[in-house]
C-alpha positions as CSV (number, residue, x, y, z in Angstrom):
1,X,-22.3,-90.6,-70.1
2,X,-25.3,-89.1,-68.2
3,X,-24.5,-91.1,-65.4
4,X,-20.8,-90.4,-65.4
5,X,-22.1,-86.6,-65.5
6,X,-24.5,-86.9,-62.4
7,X,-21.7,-88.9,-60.7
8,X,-19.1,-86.1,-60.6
9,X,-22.0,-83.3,-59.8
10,X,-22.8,-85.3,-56.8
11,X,-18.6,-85.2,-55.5
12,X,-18.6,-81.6,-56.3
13,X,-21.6,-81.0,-54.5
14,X,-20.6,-83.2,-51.6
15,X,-16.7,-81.3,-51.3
16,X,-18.9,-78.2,-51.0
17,X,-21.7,-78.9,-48.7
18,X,-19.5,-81.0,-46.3
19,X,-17.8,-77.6,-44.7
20,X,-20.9,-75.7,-45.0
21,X,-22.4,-77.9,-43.1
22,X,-20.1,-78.1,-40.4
23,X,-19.5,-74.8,-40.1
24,X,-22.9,-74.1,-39.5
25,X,-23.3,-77.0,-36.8
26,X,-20.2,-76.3,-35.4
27,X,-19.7,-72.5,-35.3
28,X,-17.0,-71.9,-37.1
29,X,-13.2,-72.0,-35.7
30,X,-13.0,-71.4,-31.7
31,X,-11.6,-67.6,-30.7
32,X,-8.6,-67.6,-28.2
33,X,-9.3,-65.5,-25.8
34,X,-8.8,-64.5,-22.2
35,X,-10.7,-64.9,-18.9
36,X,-11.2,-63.8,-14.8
37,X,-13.6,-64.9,-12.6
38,X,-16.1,-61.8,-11.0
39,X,-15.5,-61.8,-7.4
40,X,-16.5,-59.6,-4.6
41,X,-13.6,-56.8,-3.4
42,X,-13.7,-53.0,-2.5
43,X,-13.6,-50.6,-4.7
44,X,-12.1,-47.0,-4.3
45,X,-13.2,-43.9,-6.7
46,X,-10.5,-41.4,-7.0
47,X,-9.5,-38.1,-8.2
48,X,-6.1,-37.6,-9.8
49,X,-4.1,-34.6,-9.1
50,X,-0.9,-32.8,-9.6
51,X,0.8,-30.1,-7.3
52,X,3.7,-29.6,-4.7
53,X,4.8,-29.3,-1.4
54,X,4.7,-26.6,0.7
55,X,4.8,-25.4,4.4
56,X,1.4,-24.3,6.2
57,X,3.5,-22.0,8.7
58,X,6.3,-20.6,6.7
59,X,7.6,-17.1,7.4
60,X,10.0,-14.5,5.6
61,X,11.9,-12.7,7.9
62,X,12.7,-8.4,7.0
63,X,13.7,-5.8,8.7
64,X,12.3,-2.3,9.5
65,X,15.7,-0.6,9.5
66,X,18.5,-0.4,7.4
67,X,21.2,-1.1,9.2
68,X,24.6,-3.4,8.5
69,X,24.0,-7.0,9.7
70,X,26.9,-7.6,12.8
71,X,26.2,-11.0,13.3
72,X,23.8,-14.4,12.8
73,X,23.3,-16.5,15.3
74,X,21.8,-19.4,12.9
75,X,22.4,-21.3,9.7
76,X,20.5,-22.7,7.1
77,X,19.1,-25.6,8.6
78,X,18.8,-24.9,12.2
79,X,16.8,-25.3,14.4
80,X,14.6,-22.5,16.3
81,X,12.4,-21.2,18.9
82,X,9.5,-18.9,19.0
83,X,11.2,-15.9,20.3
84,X,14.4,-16.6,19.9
85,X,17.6,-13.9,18.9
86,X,18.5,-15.3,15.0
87,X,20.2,-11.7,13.8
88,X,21.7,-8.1,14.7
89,X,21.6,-5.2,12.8
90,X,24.3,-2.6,13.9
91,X,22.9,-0.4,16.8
92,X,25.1,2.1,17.5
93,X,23.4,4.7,15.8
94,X,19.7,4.1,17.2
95,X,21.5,3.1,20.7
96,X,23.0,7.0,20.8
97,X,19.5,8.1,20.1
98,X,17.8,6.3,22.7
99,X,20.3,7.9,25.0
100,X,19.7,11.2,24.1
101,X,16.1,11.2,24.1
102,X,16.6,9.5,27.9
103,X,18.2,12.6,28.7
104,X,16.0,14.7,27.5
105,X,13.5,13.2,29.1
106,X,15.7,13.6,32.4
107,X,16.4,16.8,31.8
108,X,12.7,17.6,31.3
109,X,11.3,16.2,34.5
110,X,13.8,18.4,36.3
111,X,12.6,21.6,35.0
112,X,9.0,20.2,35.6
113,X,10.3,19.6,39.9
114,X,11.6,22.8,39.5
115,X,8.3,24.6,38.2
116,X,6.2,22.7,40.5
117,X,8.5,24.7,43.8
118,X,8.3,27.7,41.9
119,X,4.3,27.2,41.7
120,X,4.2,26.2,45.4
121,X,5.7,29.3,46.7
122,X,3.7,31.2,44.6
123,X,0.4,29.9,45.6
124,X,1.5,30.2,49.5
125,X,2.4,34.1,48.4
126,X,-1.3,34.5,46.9
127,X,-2.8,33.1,50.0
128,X,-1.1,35.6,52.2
129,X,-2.0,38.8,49.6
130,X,-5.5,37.2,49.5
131,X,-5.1,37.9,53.2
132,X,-4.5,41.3,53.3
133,X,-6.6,42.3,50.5
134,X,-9.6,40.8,52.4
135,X,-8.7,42.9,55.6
136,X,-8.0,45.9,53.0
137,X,-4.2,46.4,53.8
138,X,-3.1,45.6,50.4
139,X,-4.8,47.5,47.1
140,X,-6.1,45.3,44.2
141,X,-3.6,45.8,41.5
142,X,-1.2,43.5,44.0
143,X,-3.5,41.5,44.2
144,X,-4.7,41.3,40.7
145,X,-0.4,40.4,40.1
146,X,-0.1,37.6,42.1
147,X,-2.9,36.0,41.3
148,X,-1.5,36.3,37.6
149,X,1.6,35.5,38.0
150,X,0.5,31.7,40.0
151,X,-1.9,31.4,37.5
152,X,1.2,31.7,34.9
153,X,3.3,29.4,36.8
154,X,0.7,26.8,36.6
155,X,0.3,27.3,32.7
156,X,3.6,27.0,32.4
157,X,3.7,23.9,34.8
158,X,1.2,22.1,32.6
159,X,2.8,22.8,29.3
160,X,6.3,21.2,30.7
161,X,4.2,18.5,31.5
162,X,2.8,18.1,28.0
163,X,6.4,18.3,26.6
164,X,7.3,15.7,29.2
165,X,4.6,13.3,27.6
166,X,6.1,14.2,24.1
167,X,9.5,13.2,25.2
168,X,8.6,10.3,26.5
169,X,6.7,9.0,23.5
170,X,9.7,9.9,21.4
171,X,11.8,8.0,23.7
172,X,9.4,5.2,22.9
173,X,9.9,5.5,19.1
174,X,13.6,5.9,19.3
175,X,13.3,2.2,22.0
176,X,11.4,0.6,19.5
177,X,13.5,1.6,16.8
178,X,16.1,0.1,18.5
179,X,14.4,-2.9,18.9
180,X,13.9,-3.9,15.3
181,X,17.6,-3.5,15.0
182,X,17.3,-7.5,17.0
183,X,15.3,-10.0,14.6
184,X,13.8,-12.8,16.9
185,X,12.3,-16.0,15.8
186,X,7.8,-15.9,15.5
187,X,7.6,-19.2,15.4
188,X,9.0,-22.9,16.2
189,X,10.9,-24.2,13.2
190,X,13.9,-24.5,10.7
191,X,15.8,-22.0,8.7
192,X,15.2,-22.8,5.3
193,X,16.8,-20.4,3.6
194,X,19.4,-18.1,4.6
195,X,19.7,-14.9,2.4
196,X,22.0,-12.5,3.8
197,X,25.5,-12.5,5.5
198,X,27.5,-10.9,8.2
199,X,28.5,-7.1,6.7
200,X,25.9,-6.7,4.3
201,X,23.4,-4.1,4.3
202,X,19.8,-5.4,6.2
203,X,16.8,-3.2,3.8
204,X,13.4,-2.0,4.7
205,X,11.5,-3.0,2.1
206,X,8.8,-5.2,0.4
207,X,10.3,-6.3,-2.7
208,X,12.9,-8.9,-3.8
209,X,15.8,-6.5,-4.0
210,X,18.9,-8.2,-2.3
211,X,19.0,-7.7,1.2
212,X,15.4,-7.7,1.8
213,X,14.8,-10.7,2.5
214,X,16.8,-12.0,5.7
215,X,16.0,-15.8,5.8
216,X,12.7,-18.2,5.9
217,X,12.0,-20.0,8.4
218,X,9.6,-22.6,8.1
219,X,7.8,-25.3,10.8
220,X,8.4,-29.1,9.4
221,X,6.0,-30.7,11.0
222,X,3.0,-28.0,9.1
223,X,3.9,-29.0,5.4
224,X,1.4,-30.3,3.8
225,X,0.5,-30.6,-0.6
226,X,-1.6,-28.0,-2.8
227,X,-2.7,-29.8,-5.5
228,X,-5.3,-28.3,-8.4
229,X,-8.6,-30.2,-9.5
230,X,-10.1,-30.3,-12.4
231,X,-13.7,-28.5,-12.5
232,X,-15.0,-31.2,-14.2
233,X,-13.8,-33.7,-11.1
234,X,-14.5,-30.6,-8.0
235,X,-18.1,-31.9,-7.2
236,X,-16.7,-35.1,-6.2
237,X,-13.7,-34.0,-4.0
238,X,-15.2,-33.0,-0.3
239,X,-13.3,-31.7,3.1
240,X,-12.1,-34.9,5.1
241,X,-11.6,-37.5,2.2
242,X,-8.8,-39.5,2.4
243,X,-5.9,-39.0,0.0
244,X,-2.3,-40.6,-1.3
245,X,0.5,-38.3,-2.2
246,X,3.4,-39.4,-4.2
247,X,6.3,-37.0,-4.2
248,X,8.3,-37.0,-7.8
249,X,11.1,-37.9,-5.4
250,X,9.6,-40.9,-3.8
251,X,7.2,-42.1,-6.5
252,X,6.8,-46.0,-5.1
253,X,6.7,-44.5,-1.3
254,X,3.1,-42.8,-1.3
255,X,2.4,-40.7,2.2
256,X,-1.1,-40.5,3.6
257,X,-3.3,-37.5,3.6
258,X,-6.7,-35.6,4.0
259,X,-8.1,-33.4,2.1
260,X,-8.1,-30.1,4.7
261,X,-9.8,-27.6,2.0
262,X,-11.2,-26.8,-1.1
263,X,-10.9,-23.5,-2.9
264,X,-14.1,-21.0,-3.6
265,X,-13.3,-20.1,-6.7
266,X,-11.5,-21.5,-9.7
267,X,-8.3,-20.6,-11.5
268,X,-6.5,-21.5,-14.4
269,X,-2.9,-22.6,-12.8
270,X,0.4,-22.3,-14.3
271,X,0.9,-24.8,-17.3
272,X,-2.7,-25.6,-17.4
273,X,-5.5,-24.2,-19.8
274,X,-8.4,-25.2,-17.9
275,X,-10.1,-24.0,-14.6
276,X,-9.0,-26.0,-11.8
277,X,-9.7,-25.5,-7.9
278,X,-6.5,-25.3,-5.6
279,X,-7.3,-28.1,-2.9
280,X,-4.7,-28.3,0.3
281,X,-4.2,-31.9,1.4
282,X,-2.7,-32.0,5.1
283,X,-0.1,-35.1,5.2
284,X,-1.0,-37.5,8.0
285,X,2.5,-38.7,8.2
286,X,5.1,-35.8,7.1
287,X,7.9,-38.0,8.7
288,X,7.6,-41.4,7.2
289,X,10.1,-39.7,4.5
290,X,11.8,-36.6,3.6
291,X,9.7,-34.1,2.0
292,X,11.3,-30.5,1.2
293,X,8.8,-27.7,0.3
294,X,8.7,-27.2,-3.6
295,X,8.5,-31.2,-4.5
296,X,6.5,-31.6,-7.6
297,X,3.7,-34.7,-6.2
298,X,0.8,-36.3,-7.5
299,X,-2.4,-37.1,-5.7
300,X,-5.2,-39.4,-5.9
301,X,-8.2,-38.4,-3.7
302,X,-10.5,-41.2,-2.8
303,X,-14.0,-40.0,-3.6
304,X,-16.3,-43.0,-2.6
305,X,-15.3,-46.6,-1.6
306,X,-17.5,-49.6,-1.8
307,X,-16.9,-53.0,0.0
308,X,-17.6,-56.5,-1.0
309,X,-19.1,-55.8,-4.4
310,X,-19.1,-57.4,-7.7
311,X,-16.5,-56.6,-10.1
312,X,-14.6,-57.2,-13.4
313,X,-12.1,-55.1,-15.2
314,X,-13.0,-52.6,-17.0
315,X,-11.6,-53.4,-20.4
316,X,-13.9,-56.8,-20.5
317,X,-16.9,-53.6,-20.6
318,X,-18.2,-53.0,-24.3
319,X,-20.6,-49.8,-24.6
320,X,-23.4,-49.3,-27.1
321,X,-24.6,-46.0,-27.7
322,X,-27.5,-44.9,-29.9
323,X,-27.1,-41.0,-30.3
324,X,-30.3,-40.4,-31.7
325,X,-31.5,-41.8,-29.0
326,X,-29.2,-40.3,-26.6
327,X,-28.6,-44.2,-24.8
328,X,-26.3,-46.2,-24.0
329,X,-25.7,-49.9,-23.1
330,X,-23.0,-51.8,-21.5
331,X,-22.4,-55.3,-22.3
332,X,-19.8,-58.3,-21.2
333,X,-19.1,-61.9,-22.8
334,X,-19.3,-64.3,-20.4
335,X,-18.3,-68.2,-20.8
336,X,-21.1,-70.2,-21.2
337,X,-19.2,-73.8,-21.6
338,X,-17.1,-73.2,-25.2
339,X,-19.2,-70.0,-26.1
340,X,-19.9,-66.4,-25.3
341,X,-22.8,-65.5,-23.9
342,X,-23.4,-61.6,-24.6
343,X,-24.6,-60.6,-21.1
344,X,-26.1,-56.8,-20.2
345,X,-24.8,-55.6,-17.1
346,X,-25.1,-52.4,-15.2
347,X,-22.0,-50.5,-13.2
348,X,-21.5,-48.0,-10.3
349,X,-18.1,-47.6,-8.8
350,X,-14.6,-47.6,-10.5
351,X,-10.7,-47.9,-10.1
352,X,-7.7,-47.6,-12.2
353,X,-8.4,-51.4,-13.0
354,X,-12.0,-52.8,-12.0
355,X,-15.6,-51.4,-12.3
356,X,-18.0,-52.6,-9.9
357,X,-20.9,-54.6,-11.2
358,X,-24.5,-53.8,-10.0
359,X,-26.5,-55.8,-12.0
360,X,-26.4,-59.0,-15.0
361,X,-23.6,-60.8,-12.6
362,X,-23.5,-63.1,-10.1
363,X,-19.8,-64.6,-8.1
364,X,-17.6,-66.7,-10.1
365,X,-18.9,-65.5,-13.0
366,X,-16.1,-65.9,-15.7
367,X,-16.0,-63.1,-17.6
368,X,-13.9,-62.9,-21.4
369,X,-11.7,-60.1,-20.4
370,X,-9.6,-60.0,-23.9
371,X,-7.2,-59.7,-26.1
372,X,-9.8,-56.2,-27.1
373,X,-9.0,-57.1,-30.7
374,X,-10.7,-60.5,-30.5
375,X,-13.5,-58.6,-27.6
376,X,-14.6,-55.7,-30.2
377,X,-15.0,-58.3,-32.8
378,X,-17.1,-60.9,-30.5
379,X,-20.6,-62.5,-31.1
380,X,-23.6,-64.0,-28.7
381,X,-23.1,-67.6,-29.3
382,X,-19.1,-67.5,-30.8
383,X,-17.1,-70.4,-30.2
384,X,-14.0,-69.6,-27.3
385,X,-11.5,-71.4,-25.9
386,X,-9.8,-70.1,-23.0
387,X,-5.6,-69.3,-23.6
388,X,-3.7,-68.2,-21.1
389,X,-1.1,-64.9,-22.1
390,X,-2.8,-64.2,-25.4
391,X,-1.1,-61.1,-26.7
392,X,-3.8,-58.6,-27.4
């Protein structure tokens, strides 16, 4: 009986031991997991962005005289010339007052011809009295008359002259005047806009009432992207970094650009609640594909770049943080024949996808990159096998 007792003690123990023991020597059961290689490539820090298109030389034609547009030599989309005629404002009115003031100032350089004979004659009819007062033929109250009346004339002489000059400088007004009645092109472009017709009424002024505005005109080859940064990402951005824009339009046809300047002062824009800086990114290629001023775009500004470096992507990175200590530690599992060996590594540059590797790496290194379920719960020493396509 006792050594039926001992008999079936010993199985029991044995069934129990057996997988205690081989889990021990063995590990326990292998983790699927997934796997790339650290290889050298460059790696391109970037700023993201959001923003839109617009035109460096853009202007908004108005007018300075209210007036009834007569005609319009251009149409939305075409093309102009610095200087040249794109609108008339009916001139009839200013035209009559340029005439007039023409006359007057006509008339008023007559009179002036007409004073100076009249002040000639009188001088050569002083000279004479002067004559005969010196030899005593003529008594000095004459005298003391002609020299008053010449010295009347030539008062008289000056002040036609002086009202000459006025003439002629309201002559000028009523020209220039007439002038602003023709609205030329300032610059080389397109009209983008075209905000007013033939028979409607041209208005001075400054604000968006209709007919203030005449049209926009705009120079294709200046556009160029305003995009706002986040003051937490500003110290990185600098003048002269290179940049890709994608326009909402084009989103898989990104158009190269450089970052031209960088606001003083922050803002909080439009839809956003934090400060951001308003940073203008001239387009290197404007051309490659149609842009149109007010695209929503994207940009990524390339902060620093690194060539033939280390790296791994940046999920296979675990970080440890102690917060009493206020440090931290990064860590990777690397394949170390059918285990993982836990592997402290430093970092410096990163991408969208892979974080360069400084230190705790060396090329060819193959480094357990997922599935992050089976990564968060890894082990120094666990038993891996490598699948390929492991849902995470």
């Amino acid at each position: 009986m006792n050594r039926k007792l001992l008999l079936i003690v010993g199985i029991v123990a044995l069934v129990v031991a057996v997988p205690l023991i081989q889990a021990r020597v063995g590990g326990g059961a292998a983790a699927q997991v997934q796997t790339e290689k650290a290889m050298r490539r460059s790696i391109q820090s970037s700023v993201l962005a959001s923003g839109k298109l617009v035109h460096e030389q853009e202007v908004k034609l108005t007018t300075e005289e209210i007036g009834r547009v007569t005609q319009i030599f251009v149409a939305e989309g075409s093309r102009v010339t610095k200087g040249q005629l794109v609108l008339q404002i009916d001139d009839q009115r200013l035209r009559a007052a340029v005439e007039q003031s023409q006359a007057s100032v006509r008339v008023q350089e007559i009179q002036i011809q007409r004073q100076q004979l009249s002040a000639e004659n009188l001088r050569t009819q002083w000279q004479r009295m002067k004559s005969l007062h010196d030899q005593k033929l003529v008594d000095d109250d004459r005298f003391t008359t002609s020299t008053n009346t010449l010295e009347i004339a030539e008062v008289d002489l000056r002040s036609s002259r002086e009202t000459l000059s006025q003439q002629r400088a309201l002559l000028d007004q009523a020209q220039d005047r007439l002038a602003k009645t023709r609205v030329y092109s300032p610059i080389d472009g397109v009209v983008t806009s075209l905000d007013i017709k033939v028979g409607e009424t041209a208005i001075s002024s400054s604000t968006n009432i209709p007919g203030s505005n005449l049209m926009t005109i705009a120079n294709p080859g200046s556009i160029h992207t305003e995009v706002n940064v986040d003051e937490a990402d500003i110290a990185n951005v600098a003048i002269g970094q290179k940049a890709r824009i994608y326009a909402i339009a084009y989103p898989e046809l990104p158009v190269d650009g450089l970052v031209d300047s960088i606001a003083v002062s922050a803002k909080v824009a439009t839809g956003q609640q934090g400060q951001s800086f308003a940073v203008k990114i001239r387009l290197v290629d404007p051309e490659k594909i149609t842009l149109r001023p007010g695209m929503t775009c994207r940009a990524e500004i390339f902060t620093a770049t690194k060539s033939d470096v280390i790296a791994i992507p940046i999920q296979a990175i675990q970080v440890e943080e102690d917060v009493s200590a206020g440090k931290s530690e990064r860590h990777v599992f690397v394949m170390r024949g059918s285990r993982a060996a836990r592997v402290t590594v430093d970092v410096g540059l990163s991408d969208d996808t892979y974080q360069e590797i400084s230190r705790g790496l060396a090329d060819a290194d193959e480094v357990i990159t997922g599935p992050d379920r089976v990564l968060r719960a890894l082990k120094d020493g666990d038993r891996v096998v490598v699948r390929k396509n492991v849902r995470k």
